[in-house]
N, CA, C and O atoms as a GROMACS GRO file, in nm:
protein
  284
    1UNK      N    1  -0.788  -0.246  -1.258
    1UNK     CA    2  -0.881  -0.328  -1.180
    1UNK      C    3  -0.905  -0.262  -1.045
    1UNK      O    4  -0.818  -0.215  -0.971
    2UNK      N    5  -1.002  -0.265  -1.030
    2UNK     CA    6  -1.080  -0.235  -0.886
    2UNK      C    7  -1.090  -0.306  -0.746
    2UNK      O    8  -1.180  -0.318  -0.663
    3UNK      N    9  -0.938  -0.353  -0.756
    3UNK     CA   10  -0.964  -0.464  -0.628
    3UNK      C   11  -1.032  -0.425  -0.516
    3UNK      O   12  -1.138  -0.481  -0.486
    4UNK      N   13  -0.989  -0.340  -0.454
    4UNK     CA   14  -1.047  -0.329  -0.352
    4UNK      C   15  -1.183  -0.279  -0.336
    4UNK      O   16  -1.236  -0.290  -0.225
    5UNK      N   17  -1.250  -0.223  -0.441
    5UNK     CA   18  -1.415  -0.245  -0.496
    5UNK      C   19  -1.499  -0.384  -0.479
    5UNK      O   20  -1.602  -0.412  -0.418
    6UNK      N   21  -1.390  -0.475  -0.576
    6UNK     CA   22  -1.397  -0.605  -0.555
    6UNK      C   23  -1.446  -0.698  -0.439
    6UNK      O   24  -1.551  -0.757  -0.413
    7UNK      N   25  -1.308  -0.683  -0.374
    7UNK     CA   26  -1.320  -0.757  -0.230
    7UNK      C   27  -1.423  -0.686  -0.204
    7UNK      O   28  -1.517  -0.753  -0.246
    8UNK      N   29  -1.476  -0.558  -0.144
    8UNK     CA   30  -1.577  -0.533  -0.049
    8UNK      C   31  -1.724  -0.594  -0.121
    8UNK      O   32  -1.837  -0.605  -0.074
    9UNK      N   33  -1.677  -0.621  -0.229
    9UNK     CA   34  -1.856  -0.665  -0.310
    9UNK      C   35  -1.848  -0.772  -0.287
    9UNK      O   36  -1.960  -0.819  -0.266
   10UNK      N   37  -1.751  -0.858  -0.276
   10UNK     CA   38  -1.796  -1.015  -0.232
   10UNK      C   39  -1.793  -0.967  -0.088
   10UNK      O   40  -1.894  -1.008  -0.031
   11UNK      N   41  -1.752  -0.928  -0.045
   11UNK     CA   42  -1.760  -0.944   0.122
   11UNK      C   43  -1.861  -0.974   0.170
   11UNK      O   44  -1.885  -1.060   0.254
   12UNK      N   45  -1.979  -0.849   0.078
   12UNK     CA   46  -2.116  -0.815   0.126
   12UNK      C   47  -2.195  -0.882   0.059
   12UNK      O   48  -2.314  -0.852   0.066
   13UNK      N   49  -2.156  -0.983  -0.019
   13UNK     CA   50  -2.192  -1.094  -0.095
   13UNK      C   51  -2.321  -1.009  -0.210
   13UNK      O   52  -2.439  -1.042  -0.204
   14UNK      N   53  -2.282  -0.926  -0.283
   14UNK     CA   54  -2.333  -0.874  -0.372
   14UNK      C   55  -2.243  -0.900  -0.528
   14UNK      O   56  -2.123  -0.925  -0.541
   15UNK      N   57  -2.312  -0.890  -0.599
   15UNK     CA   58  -2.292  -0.949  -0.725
   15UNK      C   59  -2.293  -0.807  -0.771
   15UNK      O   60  -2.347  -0.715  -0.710
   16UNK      N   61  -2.197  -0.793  -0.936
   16UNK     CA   62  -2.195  -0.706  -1.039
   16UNK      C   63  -2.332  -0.639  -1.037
   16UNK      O   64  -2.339  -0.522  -0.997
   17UNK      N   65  -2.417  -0.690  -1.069
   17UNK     CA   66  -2.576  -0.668  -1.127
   17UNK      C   67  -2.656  -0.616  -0.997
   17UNK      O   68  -2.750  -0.538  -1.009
   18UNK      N   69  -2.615  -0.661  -0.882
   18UNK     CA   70  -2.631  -0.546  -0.787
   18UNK      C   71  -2.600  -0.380  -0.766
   18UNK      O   72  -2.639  -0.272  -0.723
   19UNK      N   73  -2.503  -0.450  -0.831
   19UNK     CA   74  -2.403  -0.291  -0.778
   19UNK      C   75  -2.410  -0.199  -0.896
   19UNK      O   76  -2.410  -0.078  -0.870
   20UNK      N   77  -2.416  -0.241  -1.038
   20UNK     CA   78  -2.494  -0.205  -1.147
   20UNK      C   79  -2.596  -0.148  -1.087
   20UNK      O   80  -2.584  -0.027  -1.064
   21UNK      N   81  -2.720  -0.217  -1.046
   21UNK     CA   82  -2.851  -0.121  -1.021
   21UNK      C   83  -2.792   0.010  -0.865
   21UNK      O   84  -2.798   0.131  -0.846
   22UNK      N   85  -2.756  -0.079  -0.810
   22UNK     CA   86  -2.756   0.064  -0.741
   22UNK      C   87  -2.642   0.216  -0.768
   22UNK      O   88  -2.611   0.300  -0.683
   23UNK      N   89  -2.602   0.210  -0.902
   23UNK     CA   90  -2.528   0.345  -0.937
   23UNK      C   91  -2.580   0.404  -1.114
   23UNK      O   92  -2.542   0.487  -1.196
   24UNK      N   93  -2.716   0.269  -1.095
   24UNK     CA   94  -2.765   0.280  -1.244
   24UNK      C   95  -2.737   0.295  -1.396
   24UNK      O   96  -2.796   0.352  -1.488
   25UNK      N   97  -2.624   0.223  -1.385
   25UNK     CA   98  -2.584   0.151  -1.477
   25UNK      C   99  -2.590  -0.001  -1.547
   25UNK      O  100  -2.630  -0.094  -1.478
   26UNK      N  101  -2.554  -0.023  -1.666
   26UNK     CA  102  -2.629  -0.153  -1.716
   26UNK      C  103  -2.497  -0.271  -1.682
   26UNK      O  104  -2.377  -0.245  -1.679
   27UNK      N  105  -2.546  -0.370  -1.663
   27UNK     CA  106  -2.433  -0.467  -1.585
   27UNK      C  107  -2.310  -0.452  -1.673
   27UNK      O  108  -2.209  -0.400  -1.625
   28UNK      N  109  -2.312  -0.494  -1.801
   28UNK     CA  110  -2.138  -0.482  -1.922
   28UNK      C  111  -2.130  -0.317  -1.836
   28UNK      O  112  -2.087  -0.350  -1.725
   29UNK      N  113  -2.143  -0.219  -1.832
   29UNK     CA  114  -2.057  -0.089  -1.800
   29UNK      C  115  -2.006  -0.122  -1.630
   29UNK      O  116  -1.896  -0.082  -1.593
   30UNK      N  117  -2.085  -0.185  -1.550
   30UNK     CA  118  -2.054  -0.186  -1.441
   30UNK      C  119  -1.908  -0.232  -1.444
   30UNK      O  120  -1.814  -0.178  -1.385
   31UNK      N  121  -1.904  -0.345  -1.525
   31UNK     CA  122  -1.788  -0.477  -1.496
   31UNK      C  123  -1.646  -0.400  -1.599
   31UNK      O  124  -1.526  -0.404  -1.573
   32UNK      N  125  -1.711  -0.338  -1.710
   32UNK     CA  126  -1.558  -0.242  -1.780
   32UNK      C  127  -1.496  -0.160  -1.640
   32UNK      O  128  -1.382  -0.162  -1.596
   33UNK      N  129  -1.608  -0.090  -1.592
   33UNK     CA  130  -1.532   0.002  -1.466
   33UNK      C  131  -1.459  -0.039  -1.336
   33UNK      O  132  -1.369   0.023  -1.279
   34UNK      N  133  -1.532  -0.186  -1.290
   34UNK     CA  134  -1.445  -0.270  -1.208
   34UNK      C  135  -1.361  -0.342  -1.262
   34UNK      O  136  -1.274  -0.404  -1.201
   35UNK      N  137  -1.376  -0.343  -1.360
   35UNK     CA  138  -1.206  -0.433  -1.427
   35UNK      C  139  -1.110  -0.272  -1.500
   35UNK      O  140  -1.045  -0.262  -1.604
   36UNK      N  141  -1.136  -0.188  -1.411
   36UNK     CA  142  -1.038  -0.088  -1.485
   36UNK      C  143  -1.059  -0.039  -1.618
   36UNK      O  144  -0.981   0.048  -1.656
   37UNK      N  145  -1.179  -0.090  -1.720
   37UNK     CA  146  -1.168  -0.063  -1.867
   37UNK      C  147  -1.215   0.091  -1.895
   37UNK      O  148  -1.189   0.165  -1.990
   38UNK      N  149  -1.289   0.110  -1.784
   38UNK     CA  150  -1.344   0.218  -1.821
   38UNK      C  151  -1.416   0.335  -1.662
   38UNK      O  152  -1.504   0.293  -1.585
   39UNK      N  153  -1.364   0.446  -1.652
   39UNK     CA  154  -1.358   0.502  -1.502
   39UNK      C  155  -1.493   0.507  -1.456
   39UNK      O  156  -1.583   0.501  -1.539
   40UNK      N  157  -1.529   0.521  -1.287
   40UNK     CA  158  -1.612   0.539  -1.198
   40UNK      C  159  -1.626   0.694  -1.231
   40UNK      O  160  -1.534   0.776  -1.229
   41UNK      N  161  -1.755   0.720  -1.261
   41UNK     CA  162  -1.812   0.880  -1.256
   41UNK      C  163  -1.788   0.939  -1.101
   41UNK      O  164  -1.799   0.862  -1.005
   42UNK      N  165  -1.756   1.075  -1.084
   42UNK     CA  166  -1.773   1.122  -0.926
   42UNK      C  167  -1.917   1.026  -0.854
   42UNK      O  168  -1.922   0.936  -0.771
   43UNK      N  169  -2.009   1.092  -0.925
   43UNK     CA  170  -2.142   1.060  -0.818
   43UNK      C  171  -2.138   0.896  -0.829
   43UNK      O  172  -2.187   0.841  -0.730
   44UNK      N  173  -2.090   0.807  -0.930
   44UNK     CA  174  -2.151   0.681  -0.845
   44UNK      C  175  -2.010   0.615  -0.764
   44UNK      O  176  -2.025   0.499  -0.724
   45UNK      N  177  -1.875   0.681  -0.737
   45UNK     CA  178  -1.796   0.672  -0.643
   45UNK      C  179  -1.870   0.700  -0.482
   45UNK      O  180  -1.841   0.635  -0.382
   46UNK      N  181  -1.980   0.825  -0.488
   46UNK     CA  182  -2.030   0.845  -0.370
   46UNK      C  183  -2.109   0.764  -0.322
   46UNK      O  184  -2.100   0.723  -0.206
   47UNK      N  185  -2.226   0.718  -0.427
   47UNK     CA  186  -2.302   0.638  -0.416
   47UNK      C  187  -2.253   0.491  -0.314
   47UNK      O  188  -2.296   0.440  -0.211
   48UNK      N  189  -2.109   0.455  -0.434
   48UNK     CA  190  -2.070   0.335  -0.380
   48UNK      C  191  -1.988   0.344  -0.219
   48UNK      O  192  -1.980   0.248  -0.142
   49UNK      N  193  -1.941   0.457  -0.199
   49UNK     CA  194  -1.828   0.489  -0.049
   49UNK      C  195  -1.966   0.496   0.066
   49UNK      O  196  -1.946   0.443   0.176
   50UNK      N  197  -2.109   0.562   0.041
   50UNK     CA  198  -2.195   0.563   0.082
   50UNK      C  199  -2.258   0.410   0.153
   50UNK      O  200  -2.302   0.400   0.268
   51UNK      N  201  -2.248   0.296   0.051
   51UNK     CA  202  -2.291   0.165   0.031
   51UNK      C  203  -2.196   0.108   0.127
   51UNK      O  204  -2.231   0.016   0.202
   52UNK      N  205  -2.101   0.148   0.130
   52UNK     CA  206  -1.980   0.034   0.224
   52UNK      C  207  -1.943   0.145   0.350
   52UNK      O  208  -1.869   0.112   0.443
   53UNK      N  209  -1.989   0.246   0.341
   53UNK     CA  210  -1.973   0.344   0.471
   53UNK      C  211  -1.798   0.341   0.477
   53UNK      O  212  -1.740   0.286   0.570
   54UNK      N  213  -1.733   0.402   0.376
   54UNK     CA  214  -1.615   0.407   0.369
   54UNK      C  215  -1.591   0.500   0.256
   54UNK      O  216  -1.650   0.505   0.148
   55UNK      N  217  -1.464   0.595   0.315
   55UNK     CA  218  -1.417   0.698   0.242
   55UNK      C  219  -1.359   0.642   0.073
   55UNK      O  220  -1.299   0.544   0.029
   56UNK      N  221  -1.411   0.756   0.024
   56UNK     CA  222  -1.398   0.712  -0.173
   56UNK      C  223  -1.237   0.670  -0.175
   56UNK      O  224  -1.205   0.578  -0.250
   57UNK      N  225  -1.142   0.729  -0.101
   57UNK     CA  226  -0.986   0.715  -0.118
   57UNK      C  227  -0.988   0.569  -0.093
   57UNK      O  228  -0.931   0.487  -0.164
   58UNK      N  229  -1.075   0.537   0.040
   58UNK     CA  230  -0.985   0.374   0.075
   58UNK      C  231  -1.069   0.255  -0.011
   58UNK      O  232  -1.060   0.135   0.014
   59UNK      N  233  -1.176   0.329  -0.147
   59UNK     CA  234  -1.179   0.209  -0.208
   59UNK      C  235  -1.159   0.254  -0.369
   59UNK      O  236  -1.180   0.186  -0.469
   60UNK      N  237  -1.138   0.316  -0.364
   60UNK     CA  238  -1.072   0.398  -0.515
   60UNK      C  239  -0.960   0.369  -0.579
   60UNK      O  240  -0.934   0.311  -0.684
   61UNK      N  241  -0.858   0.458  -0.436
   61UNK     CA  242  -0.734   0.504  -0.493
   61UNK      C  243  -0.690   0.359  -0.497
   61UNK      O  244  -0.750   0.265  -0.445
   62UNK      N  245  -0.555   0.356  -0.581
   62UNK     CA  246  -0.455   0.216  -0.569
   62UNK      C  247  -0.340   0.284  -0.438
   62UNK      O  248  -0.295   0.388  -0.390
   63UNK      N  249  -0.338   0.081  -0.429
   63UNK     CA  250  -0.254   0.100  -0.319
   63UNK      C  251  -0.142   0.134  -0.283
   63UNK      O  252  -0.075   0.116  -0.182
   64UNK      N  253  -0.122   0.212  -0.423
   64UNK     CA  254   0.029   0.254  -0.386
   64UNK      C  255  -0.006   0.410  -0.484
   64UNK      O  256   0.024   0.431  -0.602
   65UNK      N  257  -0.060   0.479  -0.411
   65UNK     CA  258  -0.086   0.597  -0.444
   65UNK      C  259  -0.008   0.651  -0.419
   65UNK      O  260   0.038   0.714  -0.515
   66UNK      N  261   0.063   0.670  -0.294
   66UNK     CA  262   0.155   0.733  -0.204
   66UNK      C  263   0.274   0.786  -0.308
   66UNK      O  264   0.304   0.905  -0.303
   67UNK      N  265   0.323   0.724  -0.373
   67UNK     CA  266   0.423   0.644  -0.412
   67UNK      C  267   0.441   0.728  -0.558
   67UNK      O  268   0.546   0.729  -0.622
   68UNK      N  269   0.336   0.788  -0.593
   68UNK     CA  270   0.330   0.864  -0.708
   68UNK      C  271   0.344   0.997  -0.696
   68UNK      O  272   0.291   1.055  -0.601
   69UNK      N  273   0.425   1.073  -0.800
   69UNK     CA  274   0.463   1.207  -0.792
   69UNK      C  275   0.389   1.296  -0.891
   69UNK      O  276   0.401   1.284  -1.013
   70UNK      N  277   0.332   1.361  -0.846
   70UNK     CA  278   0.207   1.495  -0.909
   70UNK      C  279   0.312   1.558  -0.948
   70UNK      O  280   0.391   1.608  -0.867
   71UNK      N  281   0.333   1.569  -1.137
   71UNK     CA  282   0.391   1.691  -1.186
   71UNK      C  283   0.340   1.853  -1.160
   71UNK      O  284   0.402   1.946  -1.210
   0.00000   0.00000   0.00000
């Protein structure tokens, strides 16, 4: 899940089907990728860090990235 995708889309009081059109995708693919079912492509990560004027890490990564060890 995409929380923190999440929160910033209600924040800005935009709906799925918003955020669907603006990375041009059809609303069911939008909502697999914010519920985790299925990943954010590079370019509409930019699109979206672009939209909230915030770096792709602080609405991407999970919050406990840190915390994980790169074999």
């Amino acid at each position: 899940m995409q929380e923190k995708l999440a929160a910033l889309r209600r924040f800005h009081n935009l709906t799925q089907k918003d955020m669907a059109d603006l990375i041009g995708v059809d609303l069911r693919t939008y909502i697999n990728k914010e519920s985790g079912q299925s990943q954010f492509k590079a370019n509409e990560m930019f699109i979206i860090s672009q939209k909230f004027q915030k770096p792709i890490d602080q609405i991407f990564l999970p919050t406990n990235f840190e915390k994980h060890e790169v074999c």
